[in-house]
VOGU-3710 file (C-alpha; in Angstrom, 3 decimals, decimal comma):
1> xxxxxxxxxx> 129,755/-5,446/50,910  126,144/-6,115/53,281  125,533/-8,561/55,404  122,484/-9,704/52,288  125,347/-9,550/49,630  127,545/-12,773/52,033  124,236/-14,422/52,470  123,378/-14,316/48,693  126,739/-15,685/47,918  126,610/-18,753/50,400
11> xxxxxxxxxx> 122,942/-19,629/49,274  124,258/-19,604/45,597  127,203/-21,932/47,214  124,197/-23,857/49,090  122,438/-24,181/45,624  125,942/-25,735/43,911  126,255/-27,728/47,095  123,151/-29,087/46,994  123,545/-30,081/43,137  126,922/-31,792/43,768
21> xxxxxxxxxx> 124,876/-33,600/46,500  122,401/-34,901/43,891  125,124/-34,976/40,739  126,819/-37,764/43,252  124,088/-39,683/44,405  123,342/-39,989/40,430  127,073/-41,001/39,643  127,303/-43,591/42,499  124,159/-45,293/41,319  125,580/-45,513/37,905
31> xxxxxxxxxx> 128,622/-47,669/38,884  128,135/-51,447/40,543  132,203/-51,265/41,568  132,003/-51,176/45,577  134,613/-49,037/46,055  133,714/-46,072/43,653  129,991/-46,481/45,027  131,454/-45,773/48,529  133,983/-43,017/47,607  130,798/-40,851/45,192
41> xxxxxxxxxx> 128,463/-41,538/48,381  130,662/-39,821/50,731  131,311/-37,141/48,628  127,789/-36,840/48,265  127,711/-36,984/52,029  130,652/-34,297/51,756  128,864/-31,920/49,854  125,261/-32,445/52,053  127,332/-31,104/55,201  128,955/-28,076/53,374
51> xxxxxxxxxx> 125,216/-27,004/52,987  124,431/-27,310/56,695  127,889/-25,505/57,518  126,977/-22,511/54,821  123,300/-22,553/56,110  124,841/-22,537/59,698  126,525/-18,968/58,509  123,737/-17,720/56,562  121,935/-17,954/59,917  124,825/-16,244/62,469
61> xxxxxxxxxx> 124,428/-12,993/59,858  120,922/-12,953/60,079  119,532/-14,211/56,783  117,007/-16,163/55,325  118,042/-20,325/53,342  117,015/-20,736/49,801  116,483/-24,427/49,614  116,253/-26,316/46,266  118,781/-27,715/43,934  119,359/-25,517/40,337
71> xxxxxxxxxx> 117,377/-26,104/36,927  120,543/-26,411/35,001  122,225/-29,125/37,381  119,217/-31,096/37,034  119,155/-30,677/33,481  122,883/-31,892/33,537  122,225/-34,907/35,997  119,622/-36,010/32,885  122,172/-35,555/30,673  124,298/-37,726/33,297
81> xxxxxxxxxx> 121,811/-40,314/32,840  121,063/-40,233/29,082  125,012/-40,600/28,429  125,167/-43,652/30,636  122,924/-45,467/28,836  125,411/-45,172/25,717  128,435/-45,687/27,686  130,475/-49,063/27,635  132,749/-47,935/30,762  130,231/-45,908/33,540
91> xxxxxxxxxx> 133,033/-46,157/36,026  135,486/-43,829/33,699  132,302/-41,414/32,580  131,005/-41,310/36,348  135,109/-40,201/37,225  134,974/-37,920/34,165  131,353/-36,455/35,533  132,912/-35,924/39,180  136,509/-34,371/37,824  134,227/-31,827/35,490
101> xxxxxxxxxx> 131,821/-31,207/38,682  134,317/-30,390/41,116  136,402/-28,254/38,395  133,448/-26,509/38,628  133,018/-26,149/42,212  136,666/-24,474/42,443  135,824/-22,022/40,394  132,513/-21,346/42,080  134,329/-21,059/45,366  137,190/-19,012/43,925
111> xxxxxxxxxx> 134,659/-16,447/43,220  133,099/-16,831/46,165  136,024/-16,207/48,562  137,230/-13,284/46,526  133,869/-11,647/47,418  133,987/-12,312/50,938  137,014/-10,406/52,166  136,000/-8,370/55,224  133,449/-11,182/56,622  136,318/-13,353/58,108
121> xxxxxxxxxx> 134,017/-15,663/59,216  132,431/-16,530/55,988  135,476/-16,371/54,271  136,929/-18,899/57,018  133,793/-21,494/56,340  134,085/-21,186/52,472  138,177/-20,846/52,334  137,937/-24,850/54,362  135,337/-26,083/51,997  137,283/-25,336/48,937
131> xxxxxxxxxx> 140,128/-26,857/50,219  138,625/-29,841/50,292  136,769/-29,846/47,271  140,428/-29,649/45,880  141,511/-32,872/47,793  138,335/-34,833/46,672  139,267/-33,514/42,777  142,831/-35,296/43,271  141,181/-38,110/44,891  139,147/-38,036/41,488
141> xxxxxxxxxx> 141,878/-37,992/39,290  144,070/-40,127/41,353  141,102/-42,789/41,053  140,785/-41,850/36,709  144,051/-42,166/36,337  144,192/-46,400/38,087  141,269/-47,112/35,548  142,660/-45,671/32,363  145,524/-48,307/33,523  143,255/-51,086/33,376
//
């Protein structure tokens, strides 16, 4: 694999990043309870520095950023939006919207890191960010599972 094959993979995982950034911004505004505001802001925070760490890389091998969030992610953030205003319980669709996002995410970053064998670096960078992706989804479904108590 070239050096431009690594850097179009991390500005694909820059893209996702960036639309996790914005998918969690839109699911902490949807909820008034304090503590689920805080927890999708930071992950919203989370996902803002994973950029700045992949753009970070892109920039040690010598490539160019793509900046921008995706066309579909926006079109699902509407989507986001348009099933809140239908929903009796945001907190348990905003949960249901971050366990689906960061489902996604894993599988993004699967792919991702069985593409960058060889570019230890990369892989390093990308290998840490999915492991925490995967602590934030059992945070997730830790935090689902104490409202489908209530």
């Amino acid at each position: 694999m070239k050096n431009s094959e690594v850097i179009d993979i991390l500005n694909d995982l820059i893209t996702k990043n960036y639309d996790a950034e914005e998918g969690y911004k839109e699911v902490a505004e949807m909820t008034d309870n304090p503590s689920l505001k805080a927890f999708f802001f930071s992950r919203s925070q989370q996902r803002y520095d994973f950029g700045h760490e992949l753009k970070a890389e892109i920039k040690r091998l010598g490539g160019d950023i793509e900046k921008g969030t995706s066309i579909l992610a926006d079109m699902h953030r509407a989507w986001i939006s348009l099933k809140d205003a239908f929903s009796s319980n945001n907190e348990e669709g905003a949960l249901e919207e971050a366990i689906r996002g960061e489902e996604n995410a894993l599988k993004n970053y699967d792919e991702a890191i069985k593409k960058l064998s060889g570019f230890e670096h990369a892989f390093n960078t990308v290998s840490a960010q999915r492991a925490k992706i995967a602590t934030a989804l059992a945070d997730v479904r830790t935090r689902q599972k104490m409202y489908e108590k209530v």
